[in-house]
Backbone as CSV, one residue per row, in Angstrom:
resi,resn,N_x,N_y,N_z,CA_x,CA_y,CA_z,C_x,C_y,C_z
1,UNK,-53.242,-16.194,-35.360,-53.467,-14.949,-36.092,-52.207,-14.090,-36.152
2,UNK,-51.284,-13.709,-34.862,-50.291,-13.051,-35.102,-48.810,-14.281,-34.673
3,UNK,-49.082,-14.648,-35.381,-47.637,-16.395,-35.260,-47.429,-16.493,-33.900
4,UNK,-46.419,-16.763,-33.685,-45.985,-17.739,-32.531,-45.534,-16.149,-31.536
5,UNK,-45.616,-16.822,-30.102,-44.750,-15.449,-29.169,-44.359,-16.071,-27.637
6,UNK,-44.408,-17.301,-27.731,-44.102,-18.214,-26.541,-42.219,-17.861,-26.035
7,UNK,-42.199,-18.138,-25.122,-41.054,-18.202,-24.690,-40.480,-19.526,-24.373
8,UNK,-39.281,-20.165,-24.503,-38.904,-21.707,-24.364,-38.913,-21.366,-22.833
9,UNK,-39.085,-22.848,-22.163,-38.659,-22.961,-20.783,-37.351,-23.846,-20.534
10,UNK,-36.837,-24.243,-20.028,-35.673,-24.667,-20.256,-36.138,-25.536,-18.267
11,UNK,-35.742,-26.543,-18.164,-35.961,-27.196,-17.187,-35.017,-28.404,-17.231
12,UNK,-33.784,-28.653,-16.713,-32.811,-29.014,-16.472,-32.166,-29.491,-17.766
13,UNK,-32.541,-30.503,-18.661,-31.529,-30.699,-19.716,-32.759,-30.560,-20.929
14,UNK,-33.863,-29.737,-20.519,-34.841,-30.261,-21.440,-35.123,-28.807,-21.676
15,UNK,-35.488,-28.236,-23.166,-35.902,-27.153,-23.569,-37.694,-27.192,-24.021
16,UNK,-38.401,-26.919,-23.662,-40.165,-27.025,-23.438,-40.782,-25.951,-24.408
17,UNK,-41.215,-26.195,-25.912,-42.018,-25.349,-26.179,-42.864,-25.392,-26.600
18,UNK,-44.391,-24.391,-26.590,-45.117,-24.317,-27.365,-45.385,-24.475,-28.879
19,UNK,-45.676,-25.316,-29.688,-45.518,-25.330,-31.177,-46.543,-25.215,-31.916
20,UNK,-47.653,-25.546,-31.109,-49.454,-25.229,-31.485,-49.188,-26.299,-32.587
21,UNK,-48.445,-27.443,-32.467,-49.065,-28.500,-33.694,-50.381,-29.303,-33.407
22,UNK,-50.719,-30.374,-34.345,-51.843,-30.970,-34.101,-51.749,-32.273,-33.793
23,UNK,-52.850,-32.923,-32.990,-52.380,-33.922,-32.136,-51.606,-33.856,-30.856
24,UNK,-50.793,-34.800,-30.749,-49.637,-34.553,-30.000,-48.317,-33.727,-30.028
25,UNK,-48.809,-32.936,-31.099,-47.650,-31.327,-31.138,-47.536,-30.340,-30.440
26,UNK,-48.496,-30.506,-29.497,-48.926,-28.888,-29.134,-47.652,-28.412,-28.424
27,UNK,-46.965,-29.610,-27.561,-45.772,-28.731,-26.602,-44.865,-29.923,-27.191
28,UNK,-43.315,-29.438,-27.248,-42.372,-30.708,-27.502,-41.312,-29.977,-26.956
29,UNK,-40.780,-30.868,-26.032,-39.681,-31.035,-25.308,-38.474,-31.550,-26.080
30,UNK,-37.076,-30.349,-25.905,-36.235,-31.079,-26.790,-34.883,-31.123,-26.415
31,UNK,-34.055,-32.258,-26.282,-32.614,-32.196,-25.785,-31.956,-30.617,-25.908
32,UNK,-31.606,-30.466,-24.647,-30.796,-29.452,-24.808,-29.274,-29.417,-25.227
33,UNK,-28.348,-30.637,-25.748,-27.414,-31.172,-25.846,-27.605,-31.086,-27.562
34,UNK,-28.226,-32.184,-27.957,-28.594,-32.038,-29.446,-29.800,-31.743,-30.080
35,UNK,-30.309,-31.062,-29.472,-32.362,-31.063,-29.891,-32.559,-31.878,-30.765
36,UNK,-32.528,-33.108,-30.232,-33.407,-34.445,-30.011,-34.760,-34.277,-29.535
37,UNK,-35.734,-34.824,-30.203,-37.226,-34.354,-29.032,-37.384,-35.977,-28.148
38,UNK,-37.576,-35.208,-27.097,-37.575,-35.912,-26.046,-38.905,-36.514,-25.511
39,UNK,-39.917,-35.494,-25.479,-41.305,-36.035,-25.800,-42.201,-35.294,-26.483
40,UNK,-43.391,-35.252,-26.348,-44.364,-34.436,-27.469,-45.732,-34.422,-26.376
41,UNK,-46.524,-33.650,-26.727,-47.693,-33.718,-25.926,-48.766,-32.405,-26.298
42,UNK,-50.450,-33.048,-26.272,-51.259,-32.341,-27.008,-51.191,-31.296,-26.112
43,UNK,-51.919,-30.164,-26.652,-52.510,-28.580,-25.950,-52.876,-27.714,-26.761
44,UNK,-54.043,-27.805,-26.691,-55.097,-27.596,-27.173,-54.961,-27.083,-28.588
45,UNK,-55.317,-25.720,-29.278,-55.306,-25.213,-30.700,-54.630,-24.179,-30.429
46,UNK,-54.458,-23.438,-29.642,-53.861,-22.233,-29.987,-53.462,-21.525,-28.750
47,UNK,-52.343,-21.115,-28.481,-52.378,-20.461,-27.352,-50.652,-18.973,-27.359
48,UNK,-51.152,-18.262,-26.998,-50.004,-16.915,-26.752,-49.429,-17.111,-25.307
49,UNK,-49.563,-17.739,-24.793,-48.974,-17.874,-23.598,-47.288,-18.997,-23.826
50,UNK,-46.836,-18.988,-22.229,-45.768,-19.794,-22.668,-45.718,-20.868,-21.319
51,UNK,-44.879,-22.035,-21.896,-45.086,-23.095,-20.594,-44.047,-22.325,-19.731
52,UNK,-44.576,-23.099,-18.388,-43.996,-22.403,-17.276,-43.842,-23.565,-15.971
53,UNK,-42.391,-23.288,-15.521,-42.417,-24.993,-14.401,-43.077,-23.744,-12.772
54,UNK,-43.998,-24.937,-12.233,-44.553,-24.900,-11.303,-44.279,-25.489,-9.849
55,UNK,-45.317,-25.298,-9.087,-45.066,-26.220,-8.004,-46.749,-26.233,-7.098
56,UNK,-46.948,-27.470,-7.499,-48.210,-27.658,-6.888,-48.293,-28.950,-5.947
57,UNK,-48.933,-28.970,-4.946,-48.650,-29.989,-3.917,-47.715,-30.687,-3.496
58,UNK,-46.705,-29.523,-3.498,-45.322,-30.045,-3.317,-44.574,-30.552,-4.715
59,UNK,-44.886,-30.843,-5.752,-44.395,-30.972,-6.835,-44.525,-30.494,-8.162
60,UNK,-43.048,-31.006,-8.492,-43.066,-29.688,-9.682,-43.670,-30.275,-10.997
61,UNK,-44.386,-29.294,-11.718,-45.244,-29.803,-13.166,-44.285,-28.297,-14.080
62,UNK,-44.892,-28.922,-15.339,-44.908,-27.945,-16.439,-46.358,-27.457,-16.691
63,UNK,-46.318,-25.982,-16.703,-47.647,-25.189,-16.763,-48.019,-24.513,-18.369
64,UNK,-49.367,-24.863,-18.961,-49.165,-23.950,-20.074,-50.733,-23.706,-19.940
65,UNK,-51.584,-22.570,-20.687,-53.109,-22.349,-20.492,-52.767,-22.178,-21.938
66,UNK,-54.066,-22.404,-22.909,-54.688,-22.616,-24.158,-55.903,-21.937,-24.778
67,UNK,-56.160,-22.262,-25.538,-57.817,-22.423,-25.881,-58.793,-22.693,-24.835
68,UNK,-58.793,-23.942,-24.989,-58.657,-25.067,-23.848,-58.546,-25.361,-22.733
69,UNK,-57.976,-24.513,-21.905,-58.002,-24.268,-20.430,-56.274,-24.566,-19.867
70,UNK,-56.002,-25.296,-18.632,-55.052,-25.348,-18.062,-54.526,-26.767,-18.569
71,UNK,-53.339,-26.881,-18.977,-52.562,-27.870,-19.111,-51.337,-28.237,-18.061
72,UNK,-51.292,-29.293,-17.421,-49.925,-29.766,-16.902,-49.345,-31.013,-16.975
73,UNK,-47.935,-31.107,-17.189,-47.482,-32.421,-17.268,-46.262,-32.244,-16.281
74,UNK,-45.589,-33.597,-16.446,-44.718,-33.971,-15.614,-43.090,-33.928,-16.840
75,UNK,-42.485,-32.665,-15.886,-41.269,-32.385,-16.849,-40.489,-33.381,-17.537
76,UNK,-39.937,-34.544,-16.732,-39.462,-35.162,-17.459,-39.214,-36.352,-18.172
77,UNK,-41.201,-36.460,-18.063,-41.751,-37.416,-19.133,-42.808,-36.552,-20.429
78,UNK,-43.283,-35.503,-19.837,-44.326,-35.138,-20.492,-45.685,-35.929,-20.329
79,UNK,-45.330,-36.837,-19.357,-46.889,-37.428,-18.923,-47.965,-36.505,-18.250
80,UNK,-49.320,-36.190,-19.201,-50.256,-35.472,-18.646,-50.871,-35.792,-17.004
81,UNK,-50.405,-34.678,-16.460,-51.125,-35.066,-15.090,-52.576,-34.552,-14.670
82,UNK,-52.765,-33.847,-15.847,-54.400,-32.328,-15.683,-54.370,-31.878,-17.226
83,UNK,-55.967,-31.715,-17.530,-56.173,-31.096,-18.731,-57.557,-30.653,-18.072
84,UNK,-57.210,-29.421,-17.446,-58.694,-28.408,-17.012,-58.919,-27.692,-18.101
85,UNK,-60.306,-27.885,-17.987,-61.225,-27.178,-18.799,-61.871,-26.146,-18.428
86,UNK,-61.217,-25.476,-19.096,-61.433,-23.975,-18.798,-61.215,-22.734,-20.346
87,UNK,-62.517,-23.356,-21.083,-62.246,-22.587,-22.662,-62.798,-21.192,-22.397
88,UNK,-62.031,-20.608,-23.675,-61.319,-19.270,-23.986,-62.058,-19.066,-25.276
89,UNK,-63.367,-18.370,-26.119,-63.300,-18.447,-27.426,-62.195,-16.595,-28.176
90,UNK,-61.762,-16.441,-27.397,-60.447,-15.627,-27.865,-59.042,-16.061,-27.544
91,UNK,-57.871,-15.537,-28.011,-56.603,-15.801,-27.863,-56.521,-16.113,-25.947
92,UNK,-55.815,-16.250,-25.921,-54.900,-16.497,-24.003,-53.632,-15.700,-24.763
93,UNK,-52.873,-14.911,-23.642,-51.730,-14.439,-23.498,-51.313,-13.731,-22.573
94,UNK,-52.190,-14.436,-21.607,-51.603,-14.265,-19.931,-51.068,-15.671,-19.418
95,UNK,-50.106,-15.686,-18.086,-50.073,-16.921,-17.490,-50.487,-17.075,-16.273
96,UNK,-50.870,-18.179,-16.098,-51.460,-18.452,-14.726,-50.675,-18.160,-13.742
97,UNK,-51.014,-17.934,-12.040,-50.576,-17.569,-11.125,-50.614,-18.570,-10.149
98,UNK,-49.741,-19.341,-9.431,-50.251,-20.696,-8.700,-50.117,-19.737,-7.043
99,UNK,-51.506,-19.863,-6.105,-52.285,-18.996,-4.835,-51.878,-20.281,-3.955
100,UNK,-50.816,-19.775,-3.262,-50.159,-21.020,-1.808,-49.989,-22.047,-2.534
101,UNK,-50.407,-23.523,-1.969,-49.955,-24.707,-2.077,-50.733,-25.617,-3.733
102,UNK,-51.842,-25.293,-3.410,-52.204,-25.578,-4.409,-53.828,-25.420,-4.967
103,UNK,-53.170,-23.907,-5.465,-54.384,-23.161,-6.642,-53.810,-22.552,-7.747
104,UNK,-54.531,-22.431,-8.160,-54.236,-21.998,-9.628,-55.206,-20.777,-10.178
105,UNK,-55.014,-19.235,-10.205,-55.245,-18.461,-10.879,-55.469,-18.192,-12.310
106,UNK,-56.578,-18.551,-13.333,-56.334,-18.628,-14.495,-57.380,-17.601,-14.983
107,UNK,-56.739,-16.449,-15.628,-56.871,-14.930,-16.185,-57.505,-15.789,-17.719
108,UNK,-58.581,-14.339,-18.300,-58.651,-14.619,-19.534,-59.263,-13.247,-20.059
109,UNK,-59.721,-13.275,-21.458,-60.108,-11.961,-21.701,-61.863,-11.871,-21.756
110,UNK,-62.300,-10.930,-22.800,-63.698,-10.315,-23.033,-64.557,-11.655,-22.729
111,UNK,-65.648,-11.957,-22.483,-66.784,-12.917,-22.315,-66.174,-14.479,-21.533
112,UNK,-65.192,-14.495,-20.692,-64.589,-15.584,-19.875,-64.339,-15.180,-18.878
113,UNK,-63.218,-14.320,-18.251,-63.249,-13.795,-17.214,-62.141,-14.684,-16.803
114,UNK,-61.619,-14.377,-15.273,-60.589,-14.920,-14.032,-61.491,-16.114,-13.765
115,UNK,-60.567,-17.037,-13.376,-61.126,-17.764,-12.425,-59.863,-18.691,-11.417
116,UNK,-60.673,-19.130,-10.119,-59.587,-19.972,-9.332,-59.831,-21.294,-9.044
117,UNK,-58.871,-22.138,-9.075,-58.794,-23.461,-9.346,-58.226,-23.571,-8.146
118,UNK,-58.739,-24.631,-7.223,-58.472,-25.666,-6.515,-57.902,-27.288,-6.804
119,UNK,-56.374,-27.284,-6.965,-55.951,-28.649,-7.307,-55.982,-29.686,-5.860
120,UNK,-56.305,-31.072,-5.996,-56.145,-32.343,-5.371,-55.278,-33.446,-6.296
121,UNK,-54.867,-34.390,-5.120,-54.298,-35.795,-5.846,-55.798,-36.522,-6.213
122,UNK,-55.250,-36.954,-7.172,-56.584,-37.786,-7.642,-55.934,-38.911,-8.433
123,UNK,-56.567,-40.136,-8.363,-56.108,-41.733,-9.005,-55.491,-41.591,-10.105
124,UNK,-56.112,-40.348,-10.857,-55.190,-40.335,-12.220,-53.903,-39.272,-12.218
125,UNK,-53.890,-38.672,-11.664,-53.106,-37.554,-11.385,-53.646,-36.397,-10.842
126,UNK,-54.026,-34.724,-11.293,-54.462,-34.061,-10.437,-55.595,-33.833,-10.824
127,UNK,-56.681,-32.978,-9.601,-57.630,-33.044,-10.426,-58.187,-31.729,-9.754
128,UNK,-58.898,-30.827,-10.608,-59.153,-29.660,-10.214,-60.818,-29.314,-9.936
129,UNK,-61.050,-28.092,-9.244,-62.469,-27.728,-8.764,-62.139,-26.305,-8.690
130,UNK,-63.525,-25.719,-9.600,-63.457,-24.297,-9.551,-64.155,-24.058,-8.514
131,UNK,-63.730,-23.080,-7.688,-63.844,-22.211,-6.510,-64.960,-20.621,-7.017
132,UNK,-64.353,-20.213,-7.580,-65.252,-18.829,-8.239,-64.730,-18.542,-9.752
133,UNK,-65.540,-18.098,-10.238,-65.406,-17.459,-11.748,-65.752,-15.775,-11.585
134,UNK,-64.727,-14.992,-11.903,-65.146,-13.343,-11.821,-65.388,-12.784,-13.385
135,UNK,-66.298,-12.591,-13.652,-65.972,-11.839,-14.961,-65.907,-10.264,-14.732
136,UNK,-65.558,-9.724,-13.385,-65.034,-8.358,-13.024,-63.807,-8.538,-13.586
137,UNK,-62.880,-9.428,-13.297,-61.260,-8.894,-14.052,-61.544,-9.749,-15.213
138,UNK,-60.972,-8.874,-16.689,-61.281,-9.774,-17.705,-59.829,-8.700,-18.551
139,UNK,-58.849,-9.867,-17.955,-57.063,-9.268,-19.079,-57.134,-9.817,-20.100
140,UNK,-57.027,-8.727,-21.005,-56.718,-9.261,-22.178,-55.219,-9.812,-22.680
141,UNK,-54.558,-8.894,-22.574,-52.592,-9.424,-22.578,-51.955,-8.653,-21.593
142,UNK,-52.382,-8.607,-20.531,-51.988,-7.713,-19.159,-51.809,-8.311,-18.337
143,UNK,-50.609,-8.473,-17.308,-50.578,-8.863,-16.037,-51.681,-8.822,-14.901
144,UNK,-51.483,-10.191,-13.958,-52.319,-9.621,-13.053,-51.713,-9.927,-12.153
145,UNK,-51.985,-8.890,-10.676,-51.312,-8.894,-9.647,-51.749,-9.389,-8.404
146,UNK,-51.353,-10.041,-7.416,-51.999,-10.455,-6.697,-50.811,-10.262,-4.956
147,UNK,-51.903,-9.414,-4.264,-51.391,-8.224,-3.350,-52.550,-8.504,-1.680
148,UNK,-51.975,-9.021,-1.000,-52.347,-8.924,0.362,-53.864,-9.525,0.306
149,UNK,-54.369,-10.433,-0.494,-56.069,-11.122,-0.480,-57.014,-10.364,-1.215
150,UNK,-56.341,-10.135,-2.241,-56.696,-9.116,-3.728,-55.723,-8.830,-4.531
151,UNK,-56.383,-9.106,-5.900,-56.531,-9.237,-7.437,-56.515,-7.588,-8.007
152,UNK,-55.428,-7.327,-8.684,-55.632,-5.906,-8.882,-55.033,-6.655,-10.943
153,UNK,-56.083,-5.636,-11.505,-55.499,-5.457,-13.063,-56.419,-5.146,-14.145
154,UNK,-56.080,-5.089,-15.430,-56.871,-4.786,-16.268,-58.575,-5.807,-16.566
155,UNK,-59.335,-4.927,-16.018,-60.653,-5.539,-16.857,-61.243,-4.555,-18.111
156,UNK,-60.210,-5.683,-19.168,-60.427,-4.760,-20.024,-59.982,-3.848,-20.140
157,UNK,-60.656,-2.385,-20.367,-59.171,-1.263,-20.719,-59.453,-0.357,-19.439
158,UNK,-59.949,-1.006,-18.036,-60.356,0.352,-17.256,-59.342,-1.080,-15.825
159,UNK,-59.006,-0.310,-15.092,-57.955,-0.750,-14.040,-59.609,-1.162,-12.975
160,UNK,-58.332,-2.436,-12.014,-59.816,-2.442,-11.005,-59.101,-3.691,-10.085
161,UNK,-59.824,-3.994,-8.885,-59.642,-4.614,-7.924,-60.590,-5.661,-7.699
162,UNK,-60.246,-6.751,-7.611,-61.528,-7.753,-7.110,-60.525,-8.740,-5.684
163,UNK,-61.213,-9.499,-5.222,-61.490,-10.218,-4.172,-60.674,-11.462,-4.615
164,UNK,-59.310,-11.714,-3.904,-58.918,-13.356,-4.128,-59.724,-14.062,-3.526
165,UNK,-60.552,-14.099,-2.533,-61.460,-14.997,-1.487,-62.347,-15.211,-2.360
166,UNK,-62.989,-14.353,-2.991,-64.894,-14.307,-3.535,-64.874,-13.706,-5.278
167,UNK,-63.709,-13.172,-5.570,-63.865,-12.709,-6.807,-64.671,-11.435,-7.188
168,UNK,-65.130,-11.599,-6.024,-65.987,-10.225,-5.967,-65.055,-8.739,-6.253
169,UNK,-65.812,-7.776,-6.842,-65.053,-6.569,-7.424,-64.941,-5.790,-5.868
170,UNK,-63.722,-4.919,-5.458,-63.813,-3.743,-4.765,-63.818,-2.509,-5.667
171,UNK,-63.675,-2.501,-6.203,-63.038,-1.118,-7.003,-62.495,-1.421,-8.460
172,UNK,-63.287,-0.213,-8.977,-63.085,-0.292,-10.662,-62.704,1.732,-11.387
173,UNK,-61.413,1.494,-11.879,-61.429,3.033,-12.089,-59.807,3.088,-12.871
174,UNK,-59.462,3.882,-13.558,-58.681,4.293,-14.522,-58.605,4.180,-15.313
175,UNK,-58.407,5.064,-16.192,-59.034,4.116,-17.603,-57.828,4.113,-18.815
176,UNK,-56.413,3.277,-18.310,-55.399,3.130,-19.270,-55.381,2.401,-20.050
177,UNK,-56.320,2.367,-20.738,-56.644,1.467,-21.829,-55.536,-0.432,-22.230
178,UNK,-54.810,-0.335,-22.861,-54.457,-1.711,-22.841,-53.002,-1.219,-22.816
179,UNK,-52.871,-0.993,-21.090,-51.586,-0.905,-20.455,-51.008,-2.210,-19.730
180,UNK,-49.843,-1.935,-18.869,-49.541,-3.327,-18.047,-48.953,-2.385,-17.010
181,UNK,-48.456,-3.392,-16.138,-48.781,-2.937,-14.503,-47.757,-3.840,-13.845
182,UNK,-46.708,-3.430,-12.968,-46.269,-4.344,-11.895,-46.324,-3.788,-10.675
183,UNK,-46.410,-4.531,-9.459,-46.482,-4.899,-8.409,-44.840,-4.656,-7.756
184,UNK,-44.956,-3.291,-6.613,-43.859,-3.229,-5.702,-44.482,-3.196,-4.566
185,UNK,-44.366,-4.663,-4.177,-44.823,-5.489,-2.926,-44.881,-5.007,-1.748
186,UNK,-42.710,-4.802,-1.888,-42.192,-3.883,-0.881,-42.818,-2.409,-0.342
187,UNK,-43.240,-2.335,-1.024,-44.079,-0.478,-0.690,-45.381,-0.920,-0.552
188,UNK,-46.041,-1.391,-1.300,-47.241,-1.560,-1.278,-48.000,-0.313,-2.351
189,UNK,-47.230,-0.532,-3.842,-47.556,0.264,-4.569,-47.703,-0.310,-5.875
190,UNK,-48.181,-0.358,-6.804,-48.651,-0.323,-8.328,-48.439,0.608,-9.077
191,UNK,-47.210,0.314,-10.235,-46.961,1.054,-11.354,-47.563,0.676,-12.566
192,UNK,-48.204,1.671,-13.401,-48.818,1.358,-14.390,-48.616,2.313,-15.419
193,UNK,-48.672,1.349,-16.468,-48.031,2.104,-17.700,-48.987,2.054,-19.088
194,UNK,-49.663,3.153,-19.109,-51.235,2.911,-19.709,-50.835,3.018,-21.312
195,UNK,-51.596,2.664,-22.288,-51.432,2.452,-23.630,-50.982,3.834,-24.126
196,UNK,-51.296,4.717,-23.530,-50.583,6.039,-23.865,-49.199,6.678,-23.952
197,UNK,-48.789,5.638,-22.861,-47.368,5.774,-22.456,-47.660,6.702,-20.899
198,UNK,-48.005,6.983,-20.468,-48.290,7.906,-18.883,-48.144,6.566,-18.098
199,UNK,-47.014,7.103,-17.153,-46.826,6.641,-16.298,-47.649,6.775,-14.629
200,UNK,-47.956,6.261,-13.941,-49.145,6.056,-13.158,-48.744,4.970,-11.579
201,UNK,-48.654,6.388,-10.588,-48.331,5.177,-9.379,-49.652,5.054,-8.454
202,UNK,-50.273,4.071,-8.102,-51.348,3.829,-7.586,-51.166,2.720,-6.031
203,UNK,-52.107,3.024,-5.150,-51.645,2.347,-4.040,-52.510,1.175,-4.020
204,UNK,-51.910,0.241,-3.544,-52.230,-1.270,-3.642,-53.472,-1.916,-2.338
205,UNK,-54.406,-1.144,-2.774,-55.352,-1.028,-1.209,-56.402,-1.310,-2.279
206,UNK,-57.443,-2.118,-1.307,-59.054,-2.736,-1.658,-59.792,-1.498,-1.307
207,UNK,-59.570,-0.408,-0.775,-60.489,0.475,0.158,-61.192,1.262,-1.464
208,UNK,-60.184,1.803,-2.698,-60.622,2.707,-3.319,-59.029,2.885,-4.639
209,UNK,-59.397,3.609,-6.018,-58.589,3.168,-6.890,-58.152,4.794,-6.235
210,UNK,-56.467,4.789,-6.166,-55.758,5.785,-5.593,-54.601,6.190,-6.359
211,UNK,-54.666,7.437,-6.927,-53.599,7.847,-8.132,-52.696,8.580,-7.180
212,UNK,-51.691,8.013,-7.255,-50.221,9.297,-6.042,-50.009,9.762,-7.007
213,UNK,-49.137,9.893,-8.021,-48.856,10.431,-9.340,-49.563,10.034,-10.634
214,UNK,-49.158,11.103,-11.560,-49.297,10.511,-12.667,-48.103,11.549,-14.009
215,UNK,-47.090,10.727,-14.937,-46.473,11.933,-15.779,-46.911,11.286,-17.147
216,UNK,-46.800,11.740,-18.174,-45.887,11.413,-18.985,-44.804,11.286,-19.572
217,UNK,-44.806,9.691,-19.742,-43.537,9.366,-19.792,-42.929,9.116,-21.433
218,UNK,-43.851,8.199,-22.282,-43.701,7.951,-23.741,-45.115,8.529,-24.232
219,UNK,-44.492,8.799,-25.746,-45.344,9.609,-26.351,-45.899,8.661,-27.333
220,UNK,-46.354,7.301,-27.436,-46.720,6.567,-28.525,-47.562,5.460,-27.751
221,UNK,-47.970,4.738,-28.567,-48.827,3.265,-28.296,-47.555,2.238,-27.078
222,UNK,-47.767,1.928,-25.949,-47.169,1.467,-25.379,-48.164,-0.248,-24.582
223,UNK,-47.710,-1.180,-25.330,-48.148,-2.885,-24.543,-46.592,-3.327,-24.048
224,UNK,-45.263,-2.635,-23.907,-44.569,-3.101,-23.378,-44.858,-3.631,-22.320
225,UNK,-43.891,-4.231,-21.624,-44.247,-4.690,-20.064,-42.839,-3.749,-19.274
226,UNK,-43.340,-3.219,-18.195,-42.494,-2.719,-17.238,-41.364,-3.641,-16.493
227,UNK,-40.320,-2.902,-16.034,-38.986,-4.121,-15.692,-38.774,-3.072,-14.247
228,UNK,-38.257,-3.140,-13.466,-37.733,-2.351,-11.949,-36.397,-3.768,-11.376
229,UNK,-35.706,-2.904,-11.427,-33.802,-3.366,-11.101,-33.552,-2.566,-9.856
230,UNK,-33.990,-3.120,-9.032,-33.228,-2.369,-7.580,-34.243,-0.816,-7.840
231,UNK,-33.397,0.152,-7.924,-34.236,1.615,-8.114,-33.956,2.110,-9.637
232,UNK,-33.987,1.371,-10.701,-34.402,1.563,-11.725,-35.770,0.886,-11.957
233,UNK,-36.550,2.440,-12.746,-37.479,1.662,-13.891,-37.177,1.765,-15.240
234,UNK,-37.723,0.547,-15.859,-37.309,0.181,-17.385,-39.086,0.704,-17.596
235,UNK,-38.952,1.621,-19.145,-39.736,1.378,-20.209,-40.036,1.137,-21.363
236,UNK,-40.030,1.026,-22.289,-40.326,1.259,-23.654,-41.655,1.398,-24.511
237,UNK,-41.541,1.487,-25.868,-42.346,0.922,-26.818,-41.563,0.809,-28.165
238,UNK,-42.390,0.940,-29.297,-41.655,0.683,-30.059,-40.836,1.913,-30.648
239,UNK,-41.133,3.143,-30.127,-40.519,4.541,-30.612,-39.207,4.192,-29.765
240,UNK,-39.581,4.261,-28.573,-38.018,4.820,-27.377,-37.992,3.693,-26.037
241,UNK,-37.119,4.161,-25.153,-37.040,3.535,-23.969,-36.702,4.505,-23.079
242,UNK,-37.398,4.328,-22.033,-36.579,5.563,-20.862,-36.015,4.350,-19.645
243,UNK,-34.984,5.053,-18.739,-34.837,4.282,-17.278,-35.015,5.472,-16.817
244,UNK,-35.568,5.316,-15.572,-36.019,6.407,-14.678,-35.492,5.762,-13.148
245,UNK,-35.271,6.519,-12.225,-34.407,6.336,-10.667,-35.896,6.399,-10.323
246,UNK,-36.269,5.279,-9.214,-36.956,5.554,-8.242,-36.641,5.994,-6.931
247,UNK,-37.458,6.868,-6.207,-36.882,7.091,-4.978,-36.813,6.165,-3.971
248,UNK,-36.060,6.130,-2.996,-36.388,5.313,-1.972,-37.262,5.794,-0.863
249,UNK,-37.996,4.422,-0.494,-38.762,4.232,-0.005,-38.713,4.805,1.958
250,UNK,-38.944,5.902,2.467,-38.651,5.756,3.827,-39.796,6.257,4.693
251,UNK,-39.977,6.042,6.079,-40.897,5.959,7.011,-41.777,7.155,6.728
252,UNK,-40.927,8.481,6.534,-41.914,9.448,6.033,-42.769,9.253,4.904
253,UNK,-42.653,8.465,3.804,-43.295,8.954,2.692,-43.908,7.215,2.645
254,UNK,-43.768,6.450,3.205,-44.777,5.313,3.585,-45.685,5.833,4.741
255,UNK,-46.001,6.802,5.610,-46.620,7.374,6.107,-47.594,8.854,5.249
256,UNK,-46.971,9.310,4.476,-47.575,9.796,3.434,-48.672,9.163,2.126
């Protein structure tokens, strides 16, 4: 509906992209020397997301989610090792999150919901088992974060917390409509940058949704994604961009 928005992956001499052809078009791998295609491989009808190299049971795959559910192959054949099923009847334009050694986080939007995948070796290659399905977090093109044994992000246009163990919701509350959000680990804080442009620092706790601040920052429709460089923050949309200094972080005001 709105063309292509994948990003290439680039994985040692091989450039990996999404092409949404049919058949065996969906992803094609192509010399990075002379873009030569190197291999080709189906996935599914349609997808806004972009492939992404992984690491699951100790080894590395190429990651892409679809229509269709989770796709992985082996970089540098393109031999399918997993085609989980896990359909979407709206766009995907989140990417999966791989949880320790080997799981797989796969986000989706309105009437699908999160869910977590448990990968094994299996005779044919890998083979997966869903663990829980939440339809408490349901991103539409929003990050999701994943913070001390909880899931923090957009369900939908209201902010909220669920359970990496159970999927289960703790907390549901803000209502920045179709904003995005990153994760400063180091503090143990959540910046969020709501469709309004208001900027929004929230603490990264299961107990209750917790606003420390809130300004405005841009005055227009904002789905950018947030960037943080040491103690810069990056914003934009399509009007402006601000960088803003964050403060540093010290014993007093992590005790605050």
């Amino acid at each position: 509906m709105w063309g292509f928005s994948c990003s290439p992956c680039v994985d040692s001499n091989l450039v990996v992209v999404h092409a949404g052809g049919k058949q065996d078009k969906g992803v094609i791998a192509l010399n990075v020397e002379d873009g030569k295609v190197a291999w080709t491989a189906p996935a599914g009808e349609m997808s806004y997301s972009s492939v992404q190299k992984i690491q699951l049971l100790g080894q590395s795959y190429l990651r892409l989610l679809s229509n269709t559910g989770a796709h992985l192959w082996e970089p540098a054949t393109g031999k399918s090792v997993c085609n989980y099923e896990f359909e979407h009847q709206g766009y995907r334009a989140c990417q999966a999150q791989v949880i320790g050694d080997n799981k797989l986080l796969i986000p989706a939007g309105m009437g699908t919901g999160t869910r977590l995948v448990e990968f094994t070796a299996g005779e044919q290659g890998l083979e997966g088992k869903e663990l829980w399905t939440s339809k408490e977090m349901k991103p539409d093109f929003n990050d999701i974060l994943v913070y001390d044994g909880n899931i923090y992000g957009f369900d939908n246009a209201i902010f909220a917390c669920i359970g990496l163990e159970d999927g289960k919701r703790r907390w549901k509350g803000g209502r920045y409509e179709k904003g995005q959000a990153i994760l400063l680990a180091d503090s143990g804080l959540i910046l969020v940058v709501s469709e309004k442009g208001e900027l929004v620092l929230l603490r990264a706790t299961p107990e209750k949704h917790t606003e420390l601040w809130k300004i405005e920052a841009l005055s227009d429709k904002t789905w950018n994604h947030p960037v943080v460089v040491g103690d810069r923050l990056y914003i934009r949309n399509a009007q402006e961009a601000i960088c803003y200094r964050l403060p540093q972080l010290t014993t007093e005001t992590s005790e605050n």
